[in-house]
C-alpha positions in Angstrom: 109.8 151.5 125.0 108.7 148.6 123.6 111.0 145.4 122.2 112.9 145.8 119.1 115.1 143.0 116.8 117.9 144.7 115.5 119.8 142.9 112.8 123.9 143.4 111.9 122.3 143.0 108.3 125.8 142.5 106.5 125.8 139.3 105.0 123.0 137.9 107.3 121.5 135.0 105.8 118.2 135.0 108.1 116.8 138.4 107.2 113.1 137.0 105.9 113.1 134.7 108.8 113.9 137.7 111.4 110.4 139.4 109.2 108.5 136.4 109.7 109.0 136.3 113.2 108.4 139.9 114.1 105.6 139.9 112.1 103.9 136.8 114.4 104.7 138.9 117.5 104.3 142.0 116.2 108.0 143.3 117.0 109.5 146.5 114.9 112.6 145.1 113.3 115.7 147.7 112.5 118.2 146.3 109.4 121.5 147.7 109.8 124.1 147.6 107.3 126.6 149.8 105.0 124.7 149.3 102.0 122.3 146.3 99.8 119.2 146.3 102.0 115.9 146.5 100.2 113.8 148.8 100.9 110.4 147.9 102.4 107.1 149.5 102.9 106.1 147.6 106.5 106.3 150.1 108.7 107.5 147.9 111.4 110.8 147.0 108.9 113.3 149.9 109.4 116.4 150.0 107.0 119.2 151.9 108.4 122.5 152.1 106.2 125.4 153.6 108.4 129.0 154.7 106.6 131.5 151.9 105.2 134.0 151.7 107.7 134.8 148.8 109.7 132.4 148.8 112.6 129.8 151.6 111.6 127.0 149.2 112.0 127.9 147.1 115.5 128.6 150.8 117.0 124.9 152.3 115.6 123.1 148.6 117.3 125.2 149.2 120.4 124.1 152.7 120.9 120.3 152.0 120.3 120.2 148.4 121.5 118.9 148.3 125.0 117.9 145.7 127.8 115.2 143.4 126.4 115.7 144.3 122.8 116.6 140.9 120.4 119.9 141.3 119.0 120.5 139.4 115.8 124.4 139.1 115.0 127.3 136.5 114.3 129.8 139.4 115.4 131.0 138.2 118.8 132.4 141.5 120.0 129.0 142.9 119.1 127.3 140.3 120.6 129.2 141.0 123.9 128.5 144.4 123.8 124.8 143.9 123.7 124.4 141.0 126.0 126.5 143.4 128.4 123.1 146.0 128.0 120.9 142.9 129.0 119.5 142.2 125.2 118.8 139.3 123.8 120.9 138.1 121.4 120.9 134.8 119.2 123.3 134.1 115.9 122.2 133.0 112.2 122.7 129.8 113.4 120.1 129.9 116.2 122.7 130.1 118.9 121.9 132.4 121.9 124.8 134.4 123.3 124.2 134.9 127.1 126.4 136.2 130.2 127.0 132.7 130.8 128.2 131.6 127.3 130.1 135.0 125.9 133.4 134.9 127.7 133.6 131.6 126.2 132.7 132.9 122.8 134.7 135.9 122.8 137.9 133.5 124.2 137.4 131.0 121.4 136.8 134.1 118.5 140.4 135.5 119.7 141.9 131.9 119.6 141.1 131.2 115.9 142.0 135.0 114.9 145.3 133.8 116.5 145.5 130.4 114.9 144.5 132.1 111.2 147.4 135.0 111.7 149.9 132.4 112.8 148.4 130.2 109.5 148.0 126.8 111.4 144.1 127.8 110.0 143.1 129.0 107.3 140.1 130.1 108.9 137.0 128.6 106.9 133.4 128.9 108.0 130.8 125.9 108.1 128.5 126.3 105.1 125.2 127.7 106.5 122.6 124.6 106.3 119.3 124.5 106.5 119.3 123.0 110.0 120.8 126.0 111.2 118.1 127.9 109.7 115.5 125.9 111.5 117.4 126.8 114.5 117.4 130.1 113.9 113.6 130.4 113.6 113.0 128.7 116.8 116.0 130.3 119.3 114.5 133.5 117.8 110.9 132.4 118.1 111.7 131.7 121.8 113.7 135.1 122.2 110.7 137.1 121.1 108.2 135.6 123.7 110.7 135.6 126.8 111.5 139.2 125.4 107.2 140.1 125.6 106.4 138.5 128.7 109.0 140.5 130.6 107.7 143.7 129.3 104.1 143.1 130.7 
């Protein structure tokens, strides 16, 4: 089966970018989310809305997602699910998760959880700039191509 992107489309800020991108390489692209995704009629752009609980949409991308595939998330335990099936997976922000970088991820997602419950953080994210969408465009750009030239 051929490459897919699948996006955790909840709040994702780099939805047209992920389009752009699998339009140049000709990629199918899957949205998933619990709800606000507008509909399209490319028939390479799939929409699929899964139910409202808490981790409807990482479980549907972990059960489809497969080795190769591009994974687009900023979920760390999803992203180490994934990069666990051998996809490729990059964050809004353009940066790739990889065996060699997760367990670091994953250790530093559980620290600031624990620094936010404790409240010596109040736990606010970096405004997304347009740097990181620049960086997005080209770590996924990148993705896509290693992804094609190991299928041949």
């Amino acid at each position: 089966m051929a490459t897919q992107i699948y996006v955790d489309a909840d709040a994702c800020p780099v939805k047209e970018e992920v389009v752009r991108v699998a339009e140049r390489h000709g990629l199918v692209v899957t949205f998933v989310a619990n709800g606000g995704l507008r509909p399209s009629r490319d028939p390479m752009i799939r929409n699929v809305v899964v139910p409202k609980s808490a981790d409807a949409a990482d479980d549907w991308i972990a059960q489809h997602a497969k080795a190769n595939d591009i994974v687009v998330t900023a979920d760390i335990p999803l992203a180490a699910r994934t990069v666990a099936l051998g996809a490729h997976v990059i964050g809004p922000t353009g940066k790739p998760f990889t065996t060699e970088t997760i367990g670091m991820a994953v250790a530093m997602r559980d620290l600031k959880q624990h620094l936010r419950e404790t409240g010596e953080s109040k736990g606010y994210n970096a405004s997304f700039t347009p740097r990181d969408r620049s960086a997005f465009l080209s770590a996924l750009d990148h993705a896509a191509r290693r992804a094609l030239k190991s299928e041949q």
